[in-house]
N, C-alpha and C positions, 0 to 999 in steps of 0.2 A: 718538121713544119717550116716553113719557109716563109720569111717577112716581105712584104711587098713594098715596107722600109727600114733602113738599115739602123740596127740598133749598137749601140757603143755599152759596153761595159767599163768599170772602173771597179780595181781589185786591190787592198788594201794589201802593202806587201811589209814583211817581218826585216828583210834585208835590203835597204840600198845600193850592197856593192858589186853588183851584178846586173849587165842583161838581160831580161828573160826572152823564151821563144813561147809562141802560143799555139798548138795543136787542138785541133776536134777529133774525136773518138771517130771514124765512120765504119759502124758495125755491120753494115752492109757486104767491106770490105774486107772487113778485120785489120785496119790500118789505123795511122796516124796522121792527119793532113795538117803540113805548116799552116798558119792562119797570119803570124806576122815573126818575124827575126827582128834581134837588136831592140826590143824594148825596153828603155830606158825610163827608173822609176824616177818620180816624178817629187819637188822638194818637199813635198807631202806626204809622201809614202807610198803612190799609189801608181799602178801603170793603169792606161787606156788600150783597148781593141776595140774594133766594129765587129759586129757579127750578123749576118740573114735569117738565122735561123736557130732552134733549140736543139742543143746538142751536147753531148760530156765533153768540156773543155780541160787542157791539161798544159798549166803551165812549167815551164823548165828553166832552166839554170844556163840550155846550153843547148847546141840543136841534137834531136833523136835523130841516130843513123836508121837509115832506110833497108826493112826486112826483105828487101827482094831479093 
């Protein structure tokens, strides 16, 4: 489903000392699509992303190398 405005998440995160990357599932493809690199949590605890649309999103530690 796809938004016709852009919606921002905020994810409460357990570790500060780390970047995260953000990925959406696209099952269509059986992939991984980056969504944003270098998020840096925030003095609260918490990173932000934007996203368009509902999707299984999958944050990481670090970037996912590409199955191609």
């Amino acid at each position: 489903m796809l938004f016709s405005i852009e919606g921002v998440l905020y994810w409460k995160m357990v570790s500060m000392l780390y970047s995260f990357c953000v990925y959406y599932y696209d099952s269509k493809n059986d992939k991984l699509v980056n969504i944003k690199n270098n998020i840096d949590v925030s003095n609260d605890g918490f990173i932000e992303f934007s996203i368009y649309h509902n999707s299984d999103f999958i944050i990481t530690k670090g970037e996912v190398p590409d199955r191609t």
